[in-house]
CHARMM internal coordinates of N, CA and C (Angstrom, degrees):
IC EDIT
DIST 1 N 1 CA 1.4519
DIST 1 CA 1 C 1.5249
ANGL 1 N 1 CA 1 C 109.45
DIST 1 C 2 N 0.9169
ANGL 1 CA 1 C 2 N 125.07
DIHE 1 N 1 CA 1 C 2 N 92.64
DIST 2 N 2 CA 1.6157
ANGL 1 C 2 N 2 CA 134.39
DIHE 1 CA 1 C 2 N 2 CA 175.25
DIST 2 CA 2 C 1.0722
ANGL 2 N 2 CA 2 C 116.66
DIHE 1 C 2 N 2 CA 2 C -117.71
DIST 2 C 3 N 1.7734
ANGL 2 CA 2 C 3 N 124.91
DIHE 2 N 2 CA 2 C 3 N 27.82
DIST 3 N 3 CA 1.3835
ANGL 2 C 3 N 3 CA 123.99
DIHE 2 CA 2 C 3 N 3 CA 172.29
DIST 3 CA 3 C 1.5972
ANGL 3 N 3 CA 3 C 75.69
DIHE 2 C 3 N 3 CA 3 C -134.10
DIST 3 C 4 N 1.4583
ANGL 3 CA 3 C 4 N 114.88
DIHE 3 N 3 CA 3 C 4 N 129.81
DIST 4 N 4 CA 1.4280
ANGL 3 C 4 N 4 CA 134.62
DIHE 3 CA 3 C 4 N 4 CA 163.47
DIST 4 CA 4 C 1.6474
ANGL 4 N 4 CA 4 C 107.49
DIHE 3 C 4 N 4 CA 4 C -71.87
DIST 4 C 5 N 1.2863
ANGL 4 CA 4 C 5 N 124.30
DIHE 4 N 4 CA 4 C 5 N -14.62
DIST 5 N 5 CA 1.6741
ANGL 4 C 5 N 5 CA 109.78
DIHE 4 CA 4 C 5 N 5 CA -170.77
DIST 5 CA 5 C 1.5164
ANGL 5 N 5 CA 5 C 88.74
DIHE 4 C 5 N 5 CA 5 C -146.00
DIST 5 C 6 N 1.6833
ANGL 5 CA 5 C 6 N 88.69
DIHE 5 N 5 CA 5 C 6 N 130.02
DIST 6 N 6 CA 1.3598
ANGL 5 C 6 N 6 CA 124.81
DIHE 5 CA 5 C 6 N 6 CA -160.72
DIST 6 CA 6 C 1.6307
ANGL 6 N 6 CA 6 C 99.29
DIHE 5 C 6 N 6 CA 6 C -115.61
DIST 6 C 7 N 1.8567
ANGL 6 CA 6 C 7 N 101.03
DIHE 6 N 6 CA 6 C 7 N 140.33
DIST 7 N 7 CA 1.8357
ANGL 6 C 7 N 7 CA 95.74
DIHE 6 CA 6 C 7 N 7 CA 174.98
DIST 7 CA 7 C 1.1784
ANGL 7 N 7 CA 7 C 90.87
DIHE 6 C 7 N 7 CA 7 C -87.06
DIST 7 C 8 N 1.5242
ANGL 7 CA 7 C 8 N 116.57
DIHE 7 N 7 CA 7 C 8 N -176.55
DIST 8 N 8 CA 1.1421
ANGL 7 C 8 N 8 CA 145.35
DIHE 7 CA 7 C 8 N 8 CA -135.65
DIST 8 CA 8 C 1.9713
ANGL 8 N 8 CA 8 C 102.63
DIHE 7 C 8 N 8 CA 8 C -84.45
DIST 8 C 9 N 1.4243
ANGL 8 CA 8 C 9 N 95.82
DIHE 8 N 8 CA 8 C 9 N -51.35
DIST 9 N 9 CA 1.6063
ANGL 8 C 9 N 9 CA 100.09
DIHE 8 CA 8 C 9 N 9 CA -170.50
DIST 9 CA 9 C 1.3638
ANGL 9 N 9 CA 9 C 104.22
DIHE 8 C 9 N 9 CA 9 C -85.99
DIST 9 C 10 N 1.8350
ANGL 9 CA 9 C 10 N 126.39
DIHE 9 N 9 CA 9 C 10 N -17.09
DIST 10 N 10 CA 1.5233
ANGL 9 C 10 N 10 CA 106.86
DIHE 9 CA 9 C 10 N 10 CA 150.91
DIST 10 CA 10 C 1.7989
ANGL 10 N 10 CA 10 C 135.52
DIHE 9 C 10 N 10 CA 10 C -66.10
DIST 10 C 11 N 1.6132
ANGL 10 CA 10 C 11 N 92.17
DIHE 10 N 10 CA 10 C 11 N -28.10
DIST 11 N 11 CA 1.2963
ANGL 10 C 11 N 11 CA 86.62
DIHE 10 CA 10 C 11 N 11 CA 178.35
DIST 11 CA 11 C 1.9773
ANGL 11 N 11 CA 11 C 105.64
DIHE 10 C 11 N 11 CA 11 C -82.07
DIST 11 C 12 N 1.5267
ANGL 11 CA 11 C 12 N 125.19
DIHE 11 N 11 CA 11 C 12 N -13.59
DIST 12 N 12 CA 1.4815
ANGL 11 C 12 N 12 CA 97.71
DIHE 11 CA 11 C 12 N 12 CA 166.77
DIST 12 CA 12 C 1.1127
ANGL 12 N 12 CA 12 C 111.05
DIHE 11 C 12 N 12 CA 12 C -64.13
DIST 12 C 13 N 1.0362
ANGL 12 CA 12 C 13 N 116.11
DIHE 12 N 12 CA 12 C 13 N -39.41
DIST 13 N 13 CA 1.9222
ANGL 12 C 13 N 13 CA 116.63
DIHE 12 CA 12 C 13 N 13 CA -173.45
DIST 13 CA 13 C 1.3513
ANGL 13 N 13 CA 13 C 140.43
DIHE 12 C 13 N 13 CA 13 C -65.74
DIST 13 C 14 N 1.2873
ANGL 13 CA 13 C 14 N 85.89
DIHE 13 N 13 CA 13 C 14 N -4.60
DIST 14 N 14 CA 1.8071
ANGL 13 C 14 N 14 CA 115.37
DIHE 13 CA 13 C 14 N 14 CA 171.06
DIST 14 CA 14 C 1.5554
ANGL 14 N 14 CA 14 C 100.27
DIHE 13 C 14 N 14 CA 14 C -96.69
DIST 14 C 15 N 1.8000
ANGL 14 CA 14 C 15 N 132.78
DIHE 14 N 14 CA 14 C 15 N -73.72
DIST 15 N 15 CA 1.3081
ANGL 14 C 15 N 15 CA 127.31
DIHE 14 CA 14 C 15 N 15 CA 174.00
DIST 15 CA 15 C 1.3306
ANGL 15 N 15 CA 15 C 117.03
DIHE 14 C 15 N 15 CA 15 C -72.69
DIST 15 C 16 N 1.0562
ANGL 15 CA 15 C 16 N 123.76
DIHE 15 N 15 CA 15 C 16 N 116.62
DIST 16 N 16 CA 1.4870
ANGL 15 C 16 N 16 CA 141.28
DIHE 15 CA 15 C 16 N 16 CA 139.92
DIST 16 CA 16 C 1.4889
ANGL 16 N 16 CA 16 C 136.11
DIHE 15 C 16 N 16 CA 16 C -41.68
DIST 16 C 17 N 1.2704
ANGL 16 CA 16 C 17 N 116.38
DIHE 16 N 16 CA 16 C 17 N 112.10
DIST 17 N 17 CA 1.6861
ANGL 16 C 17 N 17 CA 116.24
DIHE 16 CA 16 C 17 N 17 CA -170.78
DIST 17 CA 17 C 2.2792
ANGL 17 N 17 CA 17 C 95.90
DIHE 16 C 17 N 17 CA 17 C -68.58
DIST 17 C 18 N 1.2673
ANGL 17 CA 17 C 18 N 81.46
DIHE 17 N 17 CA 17 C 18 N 127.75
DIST 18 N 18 CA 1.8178
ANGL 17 C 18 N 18 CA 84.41
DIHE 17 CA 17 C 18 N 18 CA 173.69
DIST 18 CA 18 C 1.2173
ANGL 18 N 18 CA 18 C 124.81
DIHE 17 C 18 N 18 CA 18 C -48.70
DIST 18 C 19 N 1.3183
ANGL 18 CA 18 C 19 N 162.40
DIHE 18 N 18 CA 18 C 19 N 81.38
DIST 19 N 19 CA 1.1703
ANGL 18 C 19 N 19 CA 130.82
DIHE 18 CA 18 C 19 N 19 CA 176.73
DIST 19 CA 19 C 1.3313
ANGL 19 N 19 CA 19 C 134.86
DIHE 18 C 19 N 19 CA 19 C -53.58
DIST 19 C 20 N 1.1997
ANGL 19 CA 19 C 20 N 119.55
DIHE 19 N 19 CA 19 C 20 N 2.33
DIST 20 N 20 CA 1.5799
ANGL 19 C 20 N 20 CA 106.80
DIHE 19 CA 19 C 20 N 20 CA 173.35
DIST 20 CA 20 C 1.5487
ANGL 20 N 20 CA 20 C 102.74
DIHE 19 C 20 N 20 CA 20 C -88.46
DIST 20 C 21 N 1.0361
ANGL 20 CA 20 C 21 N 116.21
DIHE 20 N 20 CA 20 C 21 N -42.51
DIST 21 N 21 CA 1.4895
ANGL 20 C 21 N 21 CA 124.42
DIHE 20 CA 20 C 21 N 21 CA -176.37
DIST 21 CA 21 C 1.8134
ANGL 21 N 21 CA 21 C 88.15
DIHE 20 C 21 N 21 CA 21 C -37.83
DIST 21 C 22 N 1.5819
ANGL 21 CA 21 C 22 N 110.57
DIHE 21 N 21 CA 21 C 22 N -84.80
DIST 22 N 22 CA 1.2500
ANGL 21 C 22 N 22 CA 115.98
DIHE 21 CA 21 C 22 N 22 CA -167.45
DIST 22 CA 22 C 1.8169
ANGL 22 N 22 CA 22 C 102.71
DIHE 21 C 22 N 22 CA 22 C -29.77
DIST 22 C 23 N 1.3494
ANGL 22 CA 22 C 23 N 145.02
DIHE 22 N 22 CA 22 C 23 N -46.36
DIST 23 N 23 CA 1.1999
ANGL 22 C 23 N 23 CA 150.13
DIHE 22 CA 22 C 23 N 23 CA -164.67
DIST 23 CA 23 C 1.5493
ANGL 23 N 23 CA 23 C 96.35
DIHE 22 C 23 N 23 CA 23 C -78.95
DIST 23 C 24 N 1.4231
ANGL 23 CA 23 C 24 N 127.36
DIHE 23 N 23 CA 23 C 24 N -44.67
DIST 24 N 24 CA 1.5808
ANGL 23 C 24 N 24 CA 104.52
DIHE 23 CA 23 C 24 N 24 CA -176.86
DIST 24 CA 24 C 1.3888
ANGL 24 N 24 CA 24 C 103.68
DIHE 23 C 24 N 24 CA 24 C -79.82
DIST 24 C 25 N 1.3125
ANGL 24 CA 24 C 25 N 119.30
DIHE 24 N 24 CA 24 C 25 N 3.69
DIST 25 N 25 CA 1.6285
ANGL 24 C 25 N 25 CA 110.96
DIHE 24 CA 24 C 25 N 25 CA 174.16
DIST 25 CA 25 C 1.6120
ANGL 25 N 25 CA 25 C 108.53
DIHE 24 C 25 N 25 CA 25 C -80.95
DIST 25 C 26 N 1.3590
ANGL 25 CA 25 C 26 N 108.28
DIHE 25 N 25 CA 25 C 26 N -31.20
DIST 26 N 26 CA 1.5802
ANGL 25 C 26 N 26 CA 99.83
DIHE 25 CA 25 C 26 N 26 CA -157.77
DIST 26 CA 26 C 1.8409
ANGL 26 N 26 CA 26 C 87.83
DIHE 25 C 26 N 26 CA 26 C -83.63
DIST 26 C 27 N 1.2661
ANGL 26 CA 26 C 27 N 111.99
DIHE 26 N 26 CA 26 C 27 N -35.50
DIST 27 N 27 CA 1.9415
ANGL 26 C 27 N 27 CA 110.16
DIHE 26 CA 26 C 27 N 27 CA 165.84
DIST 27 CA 27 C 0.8098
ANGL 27 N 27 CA 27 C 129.52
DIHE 26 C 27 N 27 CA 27 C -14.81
DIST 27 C 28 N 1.7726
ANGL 27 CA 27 C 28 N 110.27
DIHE 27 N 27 CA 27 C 28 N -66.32
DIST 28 N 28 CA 1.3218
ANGL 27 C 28 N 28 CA 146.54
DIHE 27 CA 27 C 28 N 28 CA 168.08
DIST 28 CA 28 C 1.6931
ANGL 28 N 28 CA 28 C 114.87
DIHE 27 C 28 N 28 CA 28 C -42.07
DIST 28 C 29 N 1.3812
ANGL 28 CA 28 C 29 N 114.53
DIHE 28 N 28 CA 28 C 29 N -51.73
DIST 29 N 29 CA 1.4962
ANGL 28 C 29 N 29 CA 134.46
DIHE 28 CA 28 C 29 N 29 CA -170.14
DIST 29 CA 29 C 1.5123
ANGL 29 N 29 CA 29 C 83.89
DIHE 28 C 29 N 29 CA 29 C -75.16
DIST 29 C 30 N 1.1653
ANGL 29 CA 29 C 30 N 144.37
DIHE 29 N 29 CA 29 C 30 N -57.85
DIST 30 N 30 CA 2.1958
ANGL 29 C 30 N 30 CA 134.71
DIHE 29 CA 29 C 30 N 30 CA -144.73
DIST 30 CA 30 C 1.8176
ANGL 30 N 30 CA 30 C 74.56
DIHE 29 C 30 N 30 CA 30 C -92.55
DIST 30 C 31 N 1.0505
ANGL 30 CA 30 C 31 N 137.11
DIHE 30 N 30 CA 30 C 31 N -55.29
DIST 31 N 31 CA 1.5841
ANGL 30 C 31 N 31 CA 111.17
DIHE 30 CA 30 C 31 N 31 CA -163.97
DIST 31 CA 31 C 1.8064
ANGL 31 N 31 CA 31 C 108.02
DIHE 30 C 31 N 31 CA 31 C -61.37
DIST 31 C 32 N 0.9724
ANGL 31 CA 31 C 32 N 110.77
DIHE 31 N 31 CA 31 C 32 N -22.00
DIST 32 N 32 CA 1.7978
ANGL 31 C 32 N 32 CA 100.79
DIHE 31 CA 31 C 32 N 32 CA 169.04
DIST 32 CA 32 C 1.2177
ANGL 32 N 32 CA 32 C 125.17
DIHE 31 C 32 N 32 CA 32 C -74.87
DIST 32 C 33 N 1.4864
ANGL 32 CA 32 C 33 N 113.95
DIHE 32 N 32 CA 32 C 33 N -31.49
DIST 33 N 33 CA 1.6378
ANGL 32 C 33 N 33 CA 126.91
DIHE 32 CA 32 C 33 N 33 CA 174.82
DIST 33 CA 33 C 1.6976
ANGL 33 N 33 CA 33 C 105.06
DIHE 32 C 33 N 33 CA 33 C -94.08
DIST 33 C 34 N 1.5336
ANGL 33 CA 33 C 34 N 110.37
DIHE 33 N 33 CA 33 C 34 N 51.54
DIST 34 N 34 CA 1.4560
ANGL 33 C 34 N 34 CA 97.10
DIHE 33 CA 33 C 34 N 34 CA 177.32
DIST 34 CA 34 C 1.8228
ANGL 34 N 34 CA 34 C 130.28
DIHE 33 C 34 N 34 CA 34 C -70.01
DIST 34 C 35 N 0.8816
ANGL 34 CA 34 C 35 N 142.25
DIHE 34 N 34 CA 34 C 35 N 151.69
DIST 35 N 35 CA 1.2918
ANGL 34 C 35 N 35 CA 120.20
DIHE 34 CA 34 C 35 N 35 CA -157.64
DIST 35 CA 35 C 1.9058
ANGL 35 N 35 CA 35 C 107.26
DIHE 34 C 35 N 35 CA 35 C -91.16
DIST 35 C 36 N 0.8838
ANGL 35 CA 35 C 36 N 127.66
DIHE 35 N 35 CA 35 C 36 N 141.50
DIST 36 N 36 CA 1.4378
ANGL 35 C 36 N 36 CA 118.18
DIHE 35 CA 35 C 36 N 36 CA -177.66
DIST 36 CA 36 C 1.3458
ANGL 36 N 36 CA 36 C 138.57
DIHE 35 C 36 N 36 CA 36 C -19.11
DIST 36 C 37 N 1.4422
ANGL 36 CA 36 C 37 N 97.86
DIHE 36 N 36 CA 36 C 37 N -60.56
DIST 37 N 37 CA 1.2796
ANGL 36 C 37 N 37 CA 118.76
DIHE 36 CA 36 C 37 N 37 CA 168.97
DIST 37 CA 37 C 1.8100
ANGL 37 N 37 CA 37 C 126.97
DIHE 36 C 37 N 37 CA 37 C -49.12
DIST 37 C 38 N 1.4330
ANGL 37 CA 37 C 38 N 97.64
DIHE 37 N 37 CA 37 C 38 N -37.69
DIST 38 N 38 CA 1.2506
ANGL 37 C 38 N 38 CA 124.40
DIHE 37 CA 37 C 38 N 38 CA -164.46
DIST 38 CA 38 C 2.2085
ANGL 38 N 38 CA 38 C 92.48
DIHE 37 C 38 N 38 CA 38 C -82.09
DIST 38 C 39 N 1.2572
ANGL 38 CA 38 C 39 N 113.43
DIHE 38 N 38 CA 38 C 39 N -54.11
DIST 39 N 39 CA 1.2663
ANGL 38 C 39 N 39 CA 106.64
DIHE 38 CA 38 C 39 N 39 CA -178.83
DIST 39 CA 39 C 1.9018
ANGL 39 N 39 CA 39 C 118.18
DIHE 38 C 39 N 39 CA 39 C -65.76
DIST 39 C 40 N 1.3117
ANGL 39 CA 39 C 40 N 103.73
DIHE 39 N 39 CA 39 C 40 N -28.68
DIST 40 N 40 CA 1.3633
ANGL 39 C 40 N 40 CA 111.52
DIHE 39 CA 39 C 40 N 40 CA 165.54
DIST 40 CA 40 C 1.3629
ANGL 40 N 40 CA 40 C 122.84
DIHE 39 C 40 N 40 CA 40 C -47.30
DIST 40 C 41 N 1.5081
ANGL 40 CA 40 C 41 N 98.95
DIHE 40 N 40 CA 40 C 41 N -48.22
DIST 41 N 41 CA 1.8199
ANGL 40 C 41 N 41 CA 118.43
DIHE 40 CA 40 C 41 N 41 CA -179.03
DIST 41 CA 41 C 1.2980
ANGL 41 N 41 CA 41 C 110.80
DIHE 40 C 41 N 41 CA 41 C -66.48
DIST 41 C 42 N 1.4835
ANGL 41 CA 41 C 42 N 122.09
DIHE 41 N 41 CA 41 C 42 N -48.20
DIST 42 N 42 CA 1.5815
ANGL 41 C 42 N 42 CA 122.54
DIHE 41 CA 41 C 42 N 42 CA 164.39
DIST 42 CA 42 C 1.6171
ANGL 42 N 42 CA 42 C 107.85
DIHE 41 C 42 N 42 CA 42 C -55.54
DIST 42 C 43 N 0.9943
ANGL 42 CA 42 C 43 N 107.98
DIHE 42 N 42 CA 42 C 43 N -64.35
DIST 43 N 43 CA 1.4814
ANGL 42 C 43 N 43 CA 90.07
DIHE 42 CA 42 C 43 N 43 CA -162.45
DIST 43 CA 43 C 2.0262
ANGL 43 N 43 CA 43 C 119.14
DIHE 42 C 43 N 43 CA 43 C -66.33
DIST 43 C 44 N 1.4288
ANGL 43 CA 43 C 44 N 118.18
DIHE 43 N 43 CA 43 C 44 N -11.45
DIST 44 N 44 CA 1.1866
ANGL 43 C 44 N 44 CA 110.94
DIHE 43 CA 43 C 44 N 44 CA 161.38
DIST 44 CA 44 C 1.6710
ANGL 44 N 44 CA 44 C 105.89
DIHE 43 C 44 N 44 CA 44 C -94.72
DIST 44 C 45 N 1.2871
ANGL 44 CA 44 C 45 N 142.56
DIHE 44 N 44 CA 44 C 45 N 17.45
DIST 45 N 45 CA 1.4852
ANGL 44 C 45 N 45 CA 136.59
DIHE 44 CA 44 C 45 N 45 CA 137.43
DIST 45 CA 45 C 1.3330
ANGL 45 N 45 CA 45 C 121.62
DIHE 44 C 45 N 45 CA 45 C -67.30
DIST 45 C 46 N 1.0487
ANGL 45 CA 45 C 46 N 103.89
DIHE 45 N 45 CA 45 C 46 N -31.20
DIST 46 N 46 CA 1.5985
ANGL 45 C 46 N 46 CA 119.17
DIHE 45 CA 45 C 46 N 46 CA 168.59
DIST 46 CA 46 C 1.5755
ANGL 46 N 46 CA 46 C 116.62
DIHE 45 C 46 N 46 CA 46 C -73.39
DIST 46 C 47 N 0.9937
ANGL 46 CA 46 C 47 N 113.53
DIHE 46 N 46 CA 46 C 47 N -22.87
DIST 47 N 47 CA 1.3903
ANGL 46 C 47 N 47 CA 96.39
DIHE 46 CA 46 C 47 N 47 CA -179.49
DIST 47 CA 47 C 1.8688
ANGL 47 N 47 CA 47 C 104.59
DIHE 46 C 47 N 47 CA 47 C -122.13
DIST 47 C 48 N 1.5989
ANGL 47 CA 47 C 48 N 145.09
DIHE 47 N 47 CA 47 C 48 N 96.95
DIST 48 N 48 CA 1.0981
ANGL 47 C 48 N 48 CA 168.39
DIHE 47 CA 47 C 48 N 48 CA -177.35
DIST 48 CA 48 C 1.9203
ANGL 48 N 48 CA 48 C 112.50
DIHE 47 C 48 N 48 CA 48 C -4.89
DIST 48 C 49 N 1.8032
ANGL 48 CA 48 C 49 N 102.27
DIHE 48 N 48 CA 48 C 49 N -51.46
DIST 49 N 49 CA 1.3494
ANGL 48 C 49 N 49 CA 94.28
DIHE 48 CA 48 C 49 N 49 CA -172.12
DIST 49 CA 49 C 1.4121
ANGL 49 N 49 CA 49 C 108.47
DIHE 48 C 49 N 49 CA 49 C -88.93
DIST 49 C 50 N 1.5900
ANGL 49 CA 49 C 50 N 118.54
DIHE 49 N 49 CA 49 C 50 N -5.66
DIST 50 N 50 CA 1.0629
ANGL 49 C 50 N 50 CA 94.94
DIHE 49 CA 49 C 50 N 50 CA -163.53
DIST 50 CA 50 C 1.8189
ANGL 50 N 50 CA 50 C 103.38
DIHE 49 C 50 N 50 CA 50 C -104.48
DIST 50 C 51 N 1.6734
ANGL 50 CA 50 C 51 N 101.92
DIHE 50 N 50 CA 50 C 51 N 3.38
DIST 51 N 51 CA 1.5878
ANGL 50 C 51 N 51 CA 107.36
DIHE 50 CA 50 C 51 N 51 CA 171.84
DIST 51 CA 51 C 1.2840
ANGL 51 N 51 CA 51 C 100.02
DIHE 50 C 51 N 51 CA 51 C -79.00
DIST 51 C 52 N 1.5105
ANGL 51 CA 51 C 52 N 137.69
DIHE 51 N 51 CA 51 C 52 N -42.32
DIST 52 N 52 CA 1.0281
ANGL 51 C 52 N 52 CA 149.53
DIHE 51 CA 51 C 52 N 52 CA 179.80
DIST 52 CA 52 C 1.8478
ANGL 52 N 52 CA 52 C 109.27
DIHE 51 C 52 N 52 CA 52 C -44.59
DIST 52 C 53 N 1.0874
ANGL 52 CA 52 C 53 N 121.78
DIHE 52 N 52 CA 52 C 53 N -50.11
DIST 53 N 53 CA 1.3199
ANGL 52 C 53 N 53 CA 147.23
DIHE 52 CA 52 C 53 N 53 CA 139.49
DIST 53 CA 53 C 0.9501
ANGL 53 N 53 CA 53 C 117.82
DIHE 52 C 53 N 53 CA 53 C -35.23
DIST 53 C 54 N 1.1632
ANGL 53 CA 53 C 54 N 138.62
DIHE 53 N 53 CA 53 C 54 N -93.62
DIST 54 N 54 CA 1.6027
ANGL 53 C 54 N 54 CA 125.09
DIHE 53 CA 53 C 54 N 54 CA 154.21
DIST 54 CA 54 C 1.6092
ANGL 54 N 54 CA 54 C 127.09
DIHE 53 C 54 N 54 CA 54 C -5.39
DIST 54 C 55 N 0.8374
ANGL 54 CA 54 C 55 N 136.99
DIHE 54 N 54 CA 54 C 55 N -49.09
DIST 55 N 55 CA 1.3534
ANGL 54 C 55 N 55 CA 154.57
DIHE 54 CA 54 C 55 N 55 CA 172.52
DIST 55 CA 55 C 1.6008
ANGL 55 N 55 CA 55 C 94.23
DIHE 54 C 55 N 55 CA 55 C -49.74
DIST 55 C 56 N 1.4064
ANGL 55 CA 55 C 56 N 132.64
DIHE 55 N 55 CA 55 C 56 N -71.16
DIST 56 N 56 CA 1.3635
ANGL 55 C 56 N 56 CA 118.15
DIHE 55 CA 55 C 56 N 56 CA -153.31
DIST 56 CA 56 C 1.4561
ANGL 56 N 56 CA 56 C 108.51
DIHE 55 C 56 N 56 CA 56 C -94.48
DIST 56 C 57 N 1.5670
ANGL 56 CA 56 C 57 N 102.65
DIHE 56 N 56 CA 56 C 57 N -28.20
DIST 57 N 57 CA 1.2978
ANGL 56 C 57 N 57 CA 107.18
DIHE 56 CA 56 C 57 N 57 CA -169.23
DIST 57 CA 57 C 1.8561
ANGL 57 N 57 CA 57 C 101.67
DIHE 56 C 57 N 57 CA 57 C -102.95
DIST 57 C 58 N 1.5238
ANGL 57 CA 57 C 58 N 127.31
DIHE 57 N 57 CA 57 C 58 N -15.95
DIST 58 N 58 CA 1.5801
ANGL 57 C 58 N 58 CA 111.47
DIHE 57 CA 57 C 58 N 58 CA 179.99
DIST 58 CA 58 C 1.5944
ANGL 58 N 58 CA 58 C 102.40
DIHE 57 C 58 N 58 CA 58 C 98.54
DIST 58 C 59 N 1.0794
ANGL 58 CA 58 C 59 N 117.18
DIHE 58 N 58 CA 58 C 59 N 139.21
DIST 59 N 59 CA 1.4482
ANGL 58 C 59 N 59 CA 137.76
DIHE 58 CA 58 C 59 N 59 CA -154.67
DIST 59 CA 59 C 1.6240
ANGL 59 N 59 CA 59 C 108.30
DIHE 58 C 59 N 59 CA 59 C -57.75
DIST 59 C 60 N 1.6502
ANGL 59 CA 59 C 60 N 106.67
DIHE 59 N 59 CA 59 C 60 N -65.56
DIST 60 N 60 CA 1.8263
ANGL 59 C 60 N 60 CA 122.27
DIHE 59 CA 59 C 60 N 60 CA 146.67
DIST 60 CA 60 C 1.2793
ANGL 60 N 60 CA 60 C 118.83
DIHE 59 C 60 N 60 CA 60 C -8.76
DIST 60 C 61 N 1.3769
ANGL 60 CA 60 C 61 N 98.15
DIHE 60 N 60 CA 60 C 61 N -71.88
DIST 61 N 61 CA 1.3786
ANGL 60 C 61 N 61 CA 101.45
DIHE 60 CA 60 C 61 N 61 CA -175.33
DIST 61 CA 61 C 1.9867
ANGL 61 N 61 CA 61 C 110.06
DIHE 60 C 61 N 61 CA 61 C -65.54
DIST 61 C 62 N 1.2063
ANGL 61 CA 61 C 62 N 127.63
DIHE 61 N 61 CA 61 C 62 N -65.05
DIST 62 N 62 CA 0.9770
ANGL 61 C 62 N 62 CA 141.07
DIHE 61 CA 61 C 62 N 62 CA -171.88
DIST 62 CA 62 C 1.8343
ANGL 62 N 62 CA 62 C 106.69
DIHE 61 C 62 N 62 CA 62 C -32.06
DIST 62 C 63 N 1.7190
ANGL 62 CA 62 C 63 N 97.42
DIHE 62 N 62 CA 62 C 63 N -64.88
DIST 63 N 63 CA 1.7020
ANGL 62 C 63 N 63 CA 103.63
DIHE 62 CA 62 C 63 N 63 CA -175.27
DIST 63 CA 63 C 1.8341
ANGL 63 N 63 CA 63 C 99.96
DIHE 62 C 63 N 63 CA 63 C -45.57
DIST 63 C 64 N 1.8005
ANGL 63 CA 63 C 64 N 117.33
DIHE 63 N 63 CA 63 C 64 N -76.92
DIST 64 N 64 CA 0.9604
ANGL 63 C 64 N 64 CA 108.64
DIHE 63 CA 63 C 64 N 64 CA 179.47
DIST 64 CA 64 C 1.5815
ANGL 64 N 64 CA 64 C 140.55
DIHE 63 C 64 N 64 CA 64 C -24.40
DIST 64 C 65 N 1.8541
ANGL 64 CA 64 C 65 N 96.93
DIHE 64 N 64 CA 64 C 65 N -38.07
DIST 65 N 65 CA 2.1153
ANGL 64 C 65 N 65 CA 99.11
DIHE 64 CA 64 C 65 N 65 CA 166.61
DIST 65 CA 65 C 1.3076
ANGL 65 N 65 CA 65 C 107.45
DIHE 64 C 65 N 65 CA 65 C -59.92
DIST 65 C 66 N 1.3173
ANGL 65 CA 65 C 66 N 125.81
DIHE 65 N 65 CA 65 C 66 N -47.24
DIST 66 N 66 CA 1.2238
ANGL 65 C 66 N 66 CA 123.78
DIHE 65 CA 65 C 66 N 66 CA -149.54
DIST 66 CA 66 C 1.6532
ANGL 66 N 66 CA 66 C 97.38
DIHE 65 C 66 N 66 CA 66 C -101.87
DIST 66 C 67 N 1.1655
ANGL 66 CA 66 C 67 N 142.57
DIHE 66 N 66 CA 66 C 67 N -69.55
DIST 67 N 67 CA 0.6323
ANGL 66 C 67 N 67 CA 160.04
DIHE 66 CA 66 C 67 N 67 CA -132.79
DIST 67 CA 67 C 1.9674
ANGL 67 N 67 CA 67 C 121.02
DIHE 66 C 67 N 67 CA 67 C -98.62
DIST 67 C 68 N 1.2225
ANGL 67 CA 67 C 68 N 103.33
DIHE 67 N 67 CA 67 C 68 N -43.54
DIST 68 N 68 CA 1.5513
ANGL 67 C 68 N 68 CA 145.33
DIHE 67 CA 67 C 68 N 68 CA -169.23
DIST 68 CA 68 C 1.0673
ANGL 68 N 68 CA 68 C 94.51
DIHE 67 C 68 N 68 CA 68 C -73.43
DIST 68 C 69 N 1.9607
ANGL 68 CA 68 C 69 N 119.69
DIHE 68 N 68 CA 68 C 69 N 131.42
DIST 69 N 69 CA 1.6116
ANGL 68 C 69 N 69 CA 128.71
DIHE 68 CA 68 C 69 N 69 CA 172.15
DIST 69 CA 69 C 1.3365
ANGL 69 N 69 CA 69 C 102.50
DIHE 68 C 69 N 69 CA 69 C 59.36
DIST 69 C 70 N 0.9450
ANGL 69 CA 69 C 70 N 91.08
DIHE 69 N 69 CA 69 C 70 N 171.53
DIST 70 N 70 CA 1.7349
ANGL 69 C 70 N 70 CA 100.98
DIHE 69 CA 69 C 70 N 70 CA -154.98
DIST 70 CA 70 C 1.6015
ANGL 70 N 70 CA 70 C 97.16
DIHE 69 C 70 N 70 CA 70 C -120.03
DIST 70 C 71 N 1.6312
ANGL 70 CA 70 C 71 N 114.96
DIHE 70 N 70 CA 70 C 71 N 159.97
DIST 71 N 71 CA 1.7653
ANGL 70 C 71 N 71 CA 114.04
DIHE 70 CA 70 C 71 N 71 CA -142.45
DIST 71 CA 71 C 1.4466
ANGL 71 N 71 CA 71 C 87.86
DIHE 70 C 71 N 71 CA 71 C -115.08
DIST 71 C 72 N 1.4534
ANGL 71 CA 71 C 72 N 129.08
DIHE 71 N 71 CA 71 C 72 N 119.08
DIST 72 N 72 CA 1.1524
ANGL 71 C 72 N 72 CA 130.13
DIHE 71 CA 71 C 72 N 72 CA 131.32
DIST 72 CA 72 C 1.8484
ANGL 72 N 72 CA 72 C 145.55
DIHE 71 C 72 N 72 CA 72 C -36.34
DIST 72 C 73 N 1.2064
ANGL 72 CA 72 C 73 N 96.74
DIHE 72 N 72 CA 72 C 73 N 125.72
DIST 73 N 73 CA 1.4461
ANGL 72 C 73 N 73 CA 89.85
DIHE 72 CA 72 C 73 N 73 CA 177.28
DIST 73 CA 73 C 1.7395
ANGL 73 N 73 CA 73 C 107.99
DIHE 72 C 73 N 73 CA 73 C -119.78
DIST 73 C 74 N 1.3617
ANGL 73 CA 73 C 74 N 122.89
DIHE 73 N 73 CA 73 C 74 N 115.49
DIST 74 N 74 CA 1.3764
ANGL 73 C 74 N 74 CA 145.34
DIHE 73 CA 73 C 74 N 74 CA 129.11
DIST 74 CA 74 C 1.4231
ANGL 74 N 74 CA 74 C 113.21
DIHE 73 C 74 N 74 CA 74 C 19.59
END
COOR INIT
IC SEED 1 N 1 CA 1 C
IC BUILD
């Protein structure tokens, strides 16, 4: 290389687009479109009694105890 300035389609052909980059992008894109079910399940892992719950009774069931209908106050 003894010419410092490169046209355009030599210098793509020299740098390479990363592919992992491109793969933690599309990562990035499915964790925003999580599917319902799937954000329900995180958020009762996150909170102790109601994973605990989960366990005997199944994830469904668990969010809905804890989580499910909306809480009256007295």
């Amino acid at each position: 290389f003894s010419d410092p300035f490169l046209n355009r389609r030599r210098a793509s052909d020299f740098i390479q687009s990363d592919s992992r980059l491109r793969g933690i992008t599309q990562e990035r894109m499915r964790e925003r479109s999580k599917a319902h079910y799937e954000h329900q399940r995180e958020l009762c892992e996150d909170y102790y009694p109601c994973e605990m719950y989960a366990f005997r009774h199944g994830y469904p069931a668990a969010y809905k105890h804890y989580f499910g209908g909306r809480r009256r106050t007295k």
